[in-house]
C-alpha positions in Angstrom: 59.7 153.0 -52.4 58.2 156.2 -54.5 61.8 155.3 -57.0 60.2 151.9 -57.4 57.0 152.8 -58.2 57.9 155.3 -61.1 60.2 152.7 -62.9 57.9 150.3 -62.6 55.3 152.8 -64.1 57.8 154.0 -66.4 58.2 149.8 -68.0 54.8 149.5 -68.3 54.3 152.5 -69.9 57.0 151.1 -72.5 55.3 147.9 -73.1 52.0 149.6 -73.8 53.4 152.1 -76.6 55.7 148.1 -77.8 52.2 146.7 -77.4 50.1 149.3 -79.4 53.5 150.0 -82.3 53.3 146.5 -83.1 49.6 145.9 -83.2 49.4 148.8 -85.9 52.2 147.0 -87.9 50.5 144.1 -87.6 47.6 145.7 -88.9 49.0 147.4 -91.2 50.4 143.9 -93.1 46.9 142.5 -92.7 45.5 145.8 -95.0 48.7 145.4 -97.1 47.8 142.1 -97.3 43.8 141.7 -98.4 44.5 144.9 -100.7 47.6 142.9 -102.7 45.1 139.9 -102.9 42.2 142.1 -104.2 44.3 143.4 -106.6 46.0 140.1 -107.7 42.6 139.0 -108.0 41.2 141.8 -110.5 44.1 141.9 -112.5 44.0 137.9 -113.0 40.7 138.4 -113.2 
């Protein structure tokens, strides 16, 4: 019963660090993103 309880810790603990890896890539695109238009913007300004 304990053996279950750890894996089962042990998956959720996996999705959380998936969860929180792909939130920052995601981020991270979405500050790539508003700086690449910024700049597209100034230099066509």
């Amino acid at each position: 019963m304990t053996k279950n309880k750890v894996e089962t810790s042990k998956k959720v603990d996996i999705q959380k660090i998936f969860v929180r890896i792909m939130a920052c890539i995601l981020a991270l695109l979405m500050v790539l993103g508003i700086g690449g238009t910024l700049l597209f913007y100034l230099i066509a300004m």
